[in-house]
C-alpha positions, 0 to 999 in steps of 0.5 A: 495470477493477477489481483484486480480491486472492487471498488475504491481499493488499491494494491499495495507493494510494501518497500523493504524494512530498514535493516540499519539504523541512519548510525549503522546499528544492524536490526534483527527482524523482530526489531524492524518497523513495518515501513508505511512506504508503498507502491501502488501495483493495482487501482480499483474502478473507483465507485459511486457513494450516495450517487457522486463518483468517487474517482481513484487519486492514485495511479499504477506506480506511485509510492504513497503513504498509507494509514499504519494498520490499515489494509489486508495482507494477502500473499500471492506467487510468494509475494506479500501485498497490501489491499487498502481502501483509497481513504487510508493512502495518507499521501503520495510521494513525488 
């Protein structure tokens, strides 16, 4: 099964929690923080807002930054990704 976006969102394949800390403390699941570190799996169309076309700035690929409780969380093939809108991607990471 294949997710295909509308419009101007984007799939999201979330980076791997940090297990340790950068001095080698090991961190139960519930204290590890939700990394904000993605790659981009799927791009929508983009889409025409008040008759300008809004074109998508990411492509299939990139690792970005995203807004940290932004998107929906779907889960898939026992894969879990994130679908956002192209607004919440803060950054991408060259």
């Amino acid at each position: 099964m294949k997710l295909v976006p509308l419009g101007d969102r984007v799939v999201l394949k979330q980076l791997e929690a940090e297990e340790k800390t950068k001095s080698g403390i090991v961190l139960p699941g519930q204290a590890q923080e939700k990394p904000q570190q993605a790659e981009v799996i799927a791009v929508g169309p983009g889409k025409t807002e008040d008759g300008k076309e809004i074109k998508m700035e990411v492509a299939v690929g990139d690792m970005v930054i995203y807004s940290k409780y932004a998107g929906t969380d779907v889960k898939m093939d026992g894969e879990e990704f994130i679908i956002v809108k192209q607004s919440d991607i803060l950054a991408v990471v060259k």
